[in-house]
C-alpha positions, 0 to 999 in steps of 0.5 A, spaced: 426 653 906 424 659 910 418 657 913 418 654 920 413 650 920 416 646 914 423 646 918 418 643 924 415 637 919 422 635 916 426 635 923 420 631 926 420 626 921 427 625 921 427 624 929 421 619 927 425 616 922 431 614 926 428 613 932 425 607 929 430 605 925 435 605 931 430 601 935 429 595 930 438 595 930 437 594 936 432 589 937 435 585 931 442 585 935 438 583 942 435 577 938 441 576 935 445 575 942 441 575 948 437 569 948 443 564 946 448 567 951 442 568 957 437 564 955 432 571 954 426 571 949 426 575 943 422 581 944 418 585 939 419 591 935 414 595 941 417 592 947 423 594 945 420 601 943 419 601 950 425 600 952 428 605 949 423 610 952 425 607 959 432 608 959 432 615 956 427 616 961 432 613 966 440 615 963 439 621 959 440 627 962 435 632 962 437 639 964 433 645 963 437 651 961 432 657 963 436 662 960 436 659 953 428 658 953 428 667 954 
């Protein structure tokens, strides 16, 4: 596997892949829990989606390293 852009594909189809697979665990344990103990609605697959990208918007660190990117 010597070609980048090959690397790229995989490493971005892995990425995807597992994002939307974390995103449905948690959607399955928030219907699983929260409507029953708070009285919540159950969500959807993309409203979840967009709690994911909120809260790693908000709580995720992101710092930029200007040395690595020389």
């Amino acid at each position: 596997m010597d070609n980048p852009f090959i690397k790229l594909v995989i490493t971005l189809l892995a990425y995807t892949i597992g994002v939307a697979i974390a995103n449905g665990i948690v959607m399955w344990v928030w219907n699983s829990i929260m409507p029953e103990l708070f009285g919540f609605k159950t969500i959807g697959y993309w409203q979840m989606f967009g709690l994911y990208i909120i809260g790693s918007y908000l709580f995720k660190s992101h710092k930029y390293n200007k040395k690595e990117s020389e």
